[in-house]
C-alpha positions as CSV (number, residue, x, y, z in Angstrom):
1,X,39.4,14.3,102.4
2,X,38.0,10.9,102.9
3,X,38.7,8.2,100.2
4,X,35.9,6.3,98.8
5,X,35.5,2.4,97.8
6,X,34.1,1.8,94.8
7,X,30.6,0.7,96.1
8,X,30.7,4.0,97.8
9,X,31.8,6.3,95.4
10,X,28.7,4.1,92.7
11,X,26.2,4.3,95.6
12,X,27.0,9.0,95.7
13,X,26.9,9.0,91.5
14,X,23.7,6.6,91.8
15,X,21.8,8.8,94.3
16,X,22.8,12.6,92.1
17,X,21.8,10.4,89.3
18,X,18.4,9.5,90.9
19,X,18.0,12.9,92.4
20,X,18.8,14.2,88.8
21,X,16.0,12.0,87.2
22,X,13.7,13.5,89.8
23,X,13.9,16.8,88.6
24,X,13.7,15.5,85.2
25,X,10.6,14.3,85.7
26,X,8.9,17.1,88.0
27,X,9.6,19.2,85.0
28,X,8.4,17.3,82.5
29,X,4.7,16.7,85.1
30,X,4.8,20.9,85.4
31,X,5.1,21.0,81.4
32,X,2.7,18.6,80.5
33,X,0.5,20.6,83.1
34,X,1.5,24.0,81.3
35,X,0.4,22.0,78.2
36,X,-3.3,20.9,79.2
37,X,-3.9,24.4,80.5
38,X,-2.8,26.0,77.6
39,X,-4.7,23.5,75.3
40,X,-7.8,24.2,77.5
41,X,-7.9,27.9,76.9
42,X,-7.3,27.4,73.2
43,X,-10.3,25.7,72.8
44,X,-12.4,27.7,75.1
45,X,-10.9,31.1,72.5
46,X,-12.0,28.3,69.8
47,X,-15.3,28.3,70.7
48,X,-15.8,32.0,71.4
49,X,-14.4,32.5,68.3
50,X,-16.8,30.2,66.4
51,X,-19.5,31.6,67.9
52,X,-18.5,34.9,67.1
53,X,-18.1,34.1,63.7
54,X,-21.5,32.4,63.4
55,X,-23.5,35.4,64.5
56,X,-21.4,37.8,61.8
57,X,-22.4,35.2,59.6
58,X,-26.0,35.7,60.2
59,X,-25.6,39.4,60.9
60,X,-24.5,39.6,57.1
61,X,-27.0,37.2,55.4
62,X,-29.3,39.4,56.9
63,X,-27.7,42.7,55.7
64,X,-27.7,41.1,52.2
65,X,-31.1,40.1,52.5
66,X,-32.2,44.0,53.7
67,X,-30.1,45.1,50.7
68,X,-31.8,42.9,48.1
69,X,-34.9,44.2,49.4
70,X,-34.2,47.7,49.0
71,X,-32.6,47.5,45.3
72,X,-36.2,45.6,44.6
73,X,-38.2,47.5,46.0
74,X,-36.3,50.6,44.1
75,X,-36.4,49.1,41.0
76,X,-40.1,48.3,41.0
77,X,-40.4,52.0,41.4
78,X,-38.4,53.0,38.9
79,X,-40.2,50.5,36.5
80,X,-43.6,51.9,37.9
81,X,-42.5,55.8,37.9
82,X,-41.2,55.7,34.1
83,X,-44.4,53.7,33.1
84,X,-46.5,56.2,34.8
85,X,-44.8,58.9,33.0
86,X,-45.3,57.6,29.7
87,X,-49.0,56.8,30.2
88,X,-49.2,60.5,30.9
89,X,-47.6,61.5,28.0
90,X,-49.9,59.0,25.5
């Protein structure tokens, strides 16, 4: 085994150091790229969500609409069925 100066033995600690900090920051560049990616796709389910939404929305306005339509137009014959029957009756 070789003994090393001082300079030497800094010199081998600064260069794992360095090749250390490397890594360090490769995986912080692959997580940040995780990140974006991820952040990408939530917004793209986002907006197929909000359309979704949107067209249930409208889809149920419509159903309520249909409905109001048909208790009317039940009603009204009610009304005009019992009136009818007691005009026959006078």
């Amino acid at each position: 085994m070789q003994a090393l100066s001082d300079g030497q033995h800094i010199a081998a600690i600064e260069a794992k150091v360095d090749k250390l900090e490397k890594k360090v920051d490769d995986g912080f560049a692959a997580m940040r790229t995780e990140a974006q990616a991820m952040r990408a796709q939530i917004l793209s389910s986002e907006r197929a969500l909000r359309g979704e939404i949107v067209g249930a929305r409208s889809d149920a306005r419509a159903d309520f609409r249909t409905l109001i339509g048909v208790v009317f137009a039940m009603w009204a014959a009610t009304v005009l069925a019992v009136i009818g029957v007691l005009a026959a009756h006078l």
